[in-house]
C-alpha positions, 0 to 999 in steps of 0.5 A: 766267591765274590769279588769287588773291583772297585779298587781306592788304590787306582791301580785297576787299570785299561789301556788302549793303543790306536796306530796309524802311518801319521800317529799312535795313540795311547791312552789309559783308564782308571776308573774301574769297578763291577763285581765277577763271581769266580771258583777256581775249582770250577772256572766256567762258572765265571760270572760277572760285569767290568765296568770302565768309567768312560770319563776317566779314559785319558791321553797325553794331548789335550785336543785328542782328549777332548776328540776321545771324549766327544760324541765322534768317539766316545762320547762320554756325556751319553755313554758313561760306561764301557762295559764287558758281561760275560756270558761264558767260559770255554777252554778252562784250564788251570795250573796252580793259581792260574787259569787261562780261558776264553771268556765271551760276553757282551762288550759295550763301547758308545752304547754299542753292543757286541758279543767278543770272545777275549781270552783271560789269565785269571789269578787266584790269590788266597789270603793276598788281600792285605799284602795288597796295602790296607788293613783287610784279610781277603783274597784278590783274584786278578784279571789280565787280557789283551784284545783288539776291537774295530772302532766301526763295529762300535760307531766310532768314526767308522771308515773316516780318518783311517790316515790318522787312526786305523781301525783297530783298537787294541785293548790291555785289561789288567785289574785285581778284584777283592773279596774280603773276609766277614 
């Protein structure tokens, strides 16, 4: 089954939180959407793309918005998009609704390319797609993962300003795709 994440309700969302002795930063993204293929009864055959649009990731202060999404870091002009395909699935293991896993793919932040494994909880939810708000029957398989990436492994400011911000930025992922019926 199909299921579409581009969500009119703005309720997809990322997070990312940055420490540091002198700061921490946290910041947030709405602007999420791809499609992943998923059968709870055989959830290795997870396939799929999440796409977040880098312009729409925010953060309170204005200045550090503007540092996020100029060419030292994001750089959003140049790479619109950050992007996780998966690849495959080990570790499967469903109860009920849920299944947990390990989902490795390529995850693209700055237009650099690593393989992460990240692990997911993945919910299937028959027949929730209208209790979700809107007038669609469906269901809604919702994905939630946390994950921690290096900023230098993607070229962001890699070893500079590590007083400031430390090198690891932890990743919260949690988004509901929909697969509506015909």
């Amino acid at each position: 089954m199909s299921f579409d994440f581009k969500d009119p309700k703005g309720a997809n969302n990322a997070t990312c939180k940055v420490d540091a002795p002198l700061e921490a930063i946290s910041g947030s993204a709405n602007g999420v959407s791809g499609t992943v293929k998923f059968d709870p009864a055989a959830p290795s055959s997870l396939a799929g793309k999440i796409v977040i649009a880098a312009k729409a990731l925010h953060v309170g202060n204005p200045v550090m918005l503007e540092h996020l999404h100029g060419d030292g870091w994001v750089d959003v002009a140049k790479h619109p998009e950050i992007t996780f395909e998966v690849g495959s699935v080990k570790n499967a293991k469903t109860e009920g609704t849920v299944t947990t896993a390990d989902v490795t793919g390529k995850f693209t932040l700055k237009g650099w390319t690593k393989e992460i494994t990240i692990p997911a909880k993945i919910t299937t939810l028959k027949d929730k797609l209208k209790a979700r708000g809107g007038n669609q029957e469906g269901d809604l398989l919702v994905i939630r993962s946390n994950l921690t990436v290096k900023r230098a492994d993607f070229g962001i400011k890699p070893g500079q300003a590590e007083d400031k911000v430390f090198n690891e930025i932890e990743l919260s992922l949690s988004i509901a795709g929909a697969s509506p019926k015909a």
